[in-house]
One Martini backbone bead per residue (centre of mass of N, CA, C, O) as a GRO file, in nm:
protein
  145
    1UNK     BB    1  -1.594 -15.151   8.882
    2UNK     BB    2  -1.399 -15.062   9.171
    3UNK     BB    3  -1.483 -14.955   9.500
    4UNK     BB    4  -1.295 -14.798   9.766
    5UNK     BB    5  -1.314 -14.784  10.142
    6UNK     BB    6  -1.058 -14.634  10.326
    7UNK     BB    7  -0.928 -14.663  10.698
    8UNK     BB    8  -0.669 -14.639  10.817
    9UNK     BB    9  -0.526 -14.704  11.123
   10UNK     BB   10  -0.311 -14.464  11.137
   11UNK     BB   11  -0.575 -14.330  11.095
   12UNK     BB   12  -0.781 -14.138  11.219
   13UNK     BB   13  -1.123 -14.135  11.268
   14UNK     BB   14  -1.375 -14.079  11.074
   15UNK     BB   15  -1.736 -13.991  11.037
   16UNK     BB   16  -1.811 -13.829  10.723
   17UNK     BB   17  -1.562 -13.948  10.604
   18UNK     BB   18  -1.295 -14.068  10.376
   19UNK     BB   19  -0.943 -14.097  10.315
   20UNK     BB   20  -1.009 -14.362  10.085
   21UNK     BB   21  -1.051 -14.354   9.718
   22UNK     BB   22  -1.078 -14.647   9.463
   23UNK     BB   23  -1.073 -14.657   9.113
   24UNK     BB   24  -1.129 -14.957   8.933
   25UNK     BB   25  -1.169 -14.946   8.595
   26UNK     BB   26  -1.408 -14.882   8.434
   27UNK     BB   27  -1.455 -14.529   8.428
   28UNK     BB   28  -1.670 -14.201   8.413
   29UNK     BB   29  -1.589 -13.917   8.472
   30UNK     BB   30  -1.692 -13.633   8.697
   31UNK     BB   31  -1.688 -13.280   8.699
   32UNK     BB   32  -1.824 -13.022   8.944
   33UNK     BB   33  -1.853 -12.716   8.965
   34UNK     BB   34  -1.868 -12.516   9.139
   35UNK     BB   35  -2.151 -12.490   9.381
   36UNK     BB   36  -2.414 -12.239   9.458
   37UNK     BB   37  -2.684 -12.055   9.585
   38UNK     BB   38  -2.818 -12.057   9.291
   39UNK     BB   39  -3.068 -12.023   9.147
   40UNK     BB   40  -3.198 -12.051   8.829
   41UNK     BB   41  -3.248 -11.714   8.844
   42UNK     BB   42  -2.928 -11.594   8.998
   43UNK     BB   43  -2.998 -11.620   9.290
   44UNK     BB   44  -2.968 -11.591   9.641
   45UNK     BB   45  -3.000 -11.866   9.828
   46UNK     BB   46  -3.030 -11.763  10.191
   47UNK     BB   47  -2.945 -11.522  10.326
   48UNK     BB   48  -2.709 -11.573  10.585
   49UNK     BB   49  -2.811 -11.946  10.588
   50UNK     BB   50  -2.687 -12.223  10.575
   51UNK     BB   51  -2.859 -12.448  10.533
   52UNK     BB   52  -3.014 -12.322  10.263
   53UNK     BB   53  -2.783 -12.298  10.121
   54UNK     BB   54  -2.678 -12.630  10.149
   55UNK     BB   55  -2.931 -12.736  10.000
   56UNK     BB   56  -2.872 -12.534   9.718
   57UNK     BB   57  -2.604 -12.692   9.673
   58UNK     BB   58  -2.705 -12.996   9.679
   59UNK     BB   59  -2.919 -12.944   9.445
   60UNK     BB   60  -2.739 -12.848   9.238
   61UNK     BB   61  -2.539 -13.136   9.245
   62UNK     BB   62  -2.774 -13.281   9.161
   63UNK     BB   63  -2.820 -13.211   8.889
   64UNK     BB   64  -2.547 -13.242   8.771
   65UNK     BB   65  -2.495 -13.474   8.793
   66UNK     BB   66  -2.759 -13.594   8.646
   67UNK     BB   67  -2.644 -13.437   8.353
   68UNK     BB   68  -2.433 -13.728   8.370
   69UNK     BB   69  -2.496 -13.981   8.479
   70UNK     BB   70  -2.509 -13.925   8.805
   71UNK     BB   71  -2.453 -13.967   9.189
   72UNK     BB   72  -2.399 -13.981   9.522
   73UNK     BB   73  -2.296 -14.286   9.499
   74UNK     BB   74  -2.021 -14.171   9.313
   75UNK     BB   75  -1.884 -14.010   9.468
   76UNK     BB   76  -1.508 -13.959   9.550
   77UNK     BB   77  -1.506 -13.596   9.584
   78UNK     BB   78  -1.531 -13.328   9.850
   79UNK     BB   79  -1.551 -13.009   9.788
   80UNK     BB   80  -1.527 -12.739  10.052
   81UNK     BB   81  -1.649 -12.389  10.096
   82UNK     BB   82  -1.615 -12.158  10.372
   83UNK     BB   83  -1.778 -11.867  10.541
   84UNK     BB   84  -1.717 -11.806  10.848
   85UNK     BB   85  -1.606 -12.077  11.010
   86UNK     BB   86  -1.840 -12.267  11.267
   87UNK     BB   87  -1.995 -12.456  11.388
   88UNK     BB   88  -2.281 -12.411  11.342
   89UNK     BB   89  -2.234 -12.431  11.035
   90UNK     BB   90  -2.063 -12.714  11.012
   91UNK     BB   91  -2.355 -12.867  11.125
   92UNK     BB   92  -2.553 -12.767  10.889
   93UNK     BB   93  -2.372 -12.898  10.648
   94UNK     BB   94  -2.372 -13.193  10.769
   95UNK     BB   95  -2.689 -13.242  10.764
   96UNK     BB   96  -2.708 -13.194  10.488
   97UNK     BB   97  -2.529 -13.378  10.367
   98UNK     BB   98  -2.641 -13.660  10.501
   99UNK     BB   99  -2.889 -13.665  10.298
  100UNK     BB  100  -2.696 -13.760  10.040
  101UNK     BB  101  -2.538 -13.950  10.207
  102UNK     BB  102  -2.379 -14.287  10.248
  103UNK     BB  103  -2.298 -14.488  10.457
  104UNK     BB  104  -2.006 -14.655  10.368
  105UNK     BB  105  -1.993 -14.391  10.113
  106UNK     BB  106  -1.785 -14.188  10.195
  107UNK     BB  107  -1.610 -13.952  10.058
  108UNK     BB  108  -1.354 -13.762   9.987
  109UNK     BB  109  -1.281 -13.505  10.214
  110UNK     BB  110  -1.297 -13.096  10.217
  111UNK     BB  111  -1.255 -12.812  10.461
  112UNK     BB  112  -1.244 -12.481  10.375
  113UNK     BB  113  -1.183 -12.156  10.500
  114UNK     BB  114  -1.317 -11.840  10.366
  115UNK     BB  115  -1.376 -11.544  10.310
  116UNK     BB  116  -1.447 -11.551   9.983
  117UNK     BB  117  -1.646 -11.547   9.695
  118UNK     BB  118  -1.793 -11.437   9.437
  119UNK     BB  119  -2.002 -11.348   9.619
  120UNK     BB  120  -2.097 -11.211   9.882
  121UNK     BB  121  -2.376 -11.397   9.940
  122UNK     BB  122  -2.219 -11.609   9.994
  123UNK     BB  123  -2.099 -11.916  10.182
  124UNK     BB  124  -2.089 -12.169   9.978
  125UNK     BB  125  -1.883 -12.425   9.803
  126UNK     BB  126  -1.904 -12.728   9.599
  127UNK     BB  127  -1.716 -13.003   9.496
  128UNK     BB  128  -1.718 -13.263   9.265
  129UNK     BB  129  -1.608 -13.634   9.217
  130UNK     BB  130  -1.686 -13.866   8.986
  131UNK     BB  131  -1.789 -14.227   8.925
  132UNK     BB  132  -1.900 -14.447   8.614
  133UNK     BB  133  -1.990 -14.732   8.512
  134UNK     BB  134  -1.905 -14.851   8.270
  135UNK     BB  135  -2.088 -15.002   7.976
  136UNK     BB  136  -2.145 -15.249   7.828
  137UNK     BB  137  -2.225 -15.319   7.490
  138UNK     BB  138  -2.468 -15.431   7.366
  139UNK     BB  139  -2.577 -15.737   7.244
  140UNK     BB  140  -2.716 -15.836   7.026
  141UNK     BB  141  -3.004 -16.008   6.956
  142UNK     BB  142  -3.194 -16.304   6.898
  143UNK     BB  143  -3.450 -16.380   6.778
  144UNK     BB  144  -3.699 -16.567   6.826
  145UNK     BB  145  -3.898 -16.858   6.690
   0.00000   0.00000   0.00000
């Protein structure tokens, strides 16, 4: 599999996240649906606070790519829906981003405001798509005599 992150010169320089990702290859996709601030016991961690969403939204999406055998270095593809979109806001989910991505492999990425999600006091639902490297089957080995 070869994964490729472009960013043509006719278009602006993006900062955090990259214009064009492609994957040639045999490639294992992995599609992580919309995962929002609900702890393990189903209730809203960090009301009110968007960076504790965005910690415990980014900790849920790291669980699931996990429980694909897929990481963030895997992620080809990255969208956020924010409410209440204001700079402040998005300086904390971006803070909080960076420390899940490496530079030179940003996703392509999304961030659209929305007026409300699933639950009022939910803040952020983020999906991701990866790609993660199909291996190819081991071949038995021979025994050494």
């Amino acid at each position: 599999m070869k994964t490729e992150y472009q960013n043509p010169k006719e278009l602006s320089k993006p900062g955090s996240y990259t214009h064009v990702v492609s994957v040639a290859g045999a490639a294992k996709l992995v599609y992580v649906s919309g995962q929002v601030a609900w702890g393990a016991d189903g209730s809203v961690v960090g009301k009110g606070d968007m960076r504790a969403q965005s910690e415990q939204v980014f900790s849920n999406v790291t669980n699931a790519l996990k429980a694909a055998g897929a990481g963030w270095d895997d992620v080809i593809k990255l969208n956020g829906y924010m409410v209440d979109m204001n700079a402040a806001a998005v300086a904390a989910y971006r803070e909080v981003r960076s420390g899940f991505l490496k530079a030179g492999r940003f996703p392509a990425s999304t961030l659209v405001g929305v007026t409300r999600l699933v639950h009022d006091e939910l803040l952020l639902e983020v999906e991701v798509v990866a790609a993660v490297e199909e291996k190819a089957p081991g071949k038995a080995q021979k025994k050494k005599r």
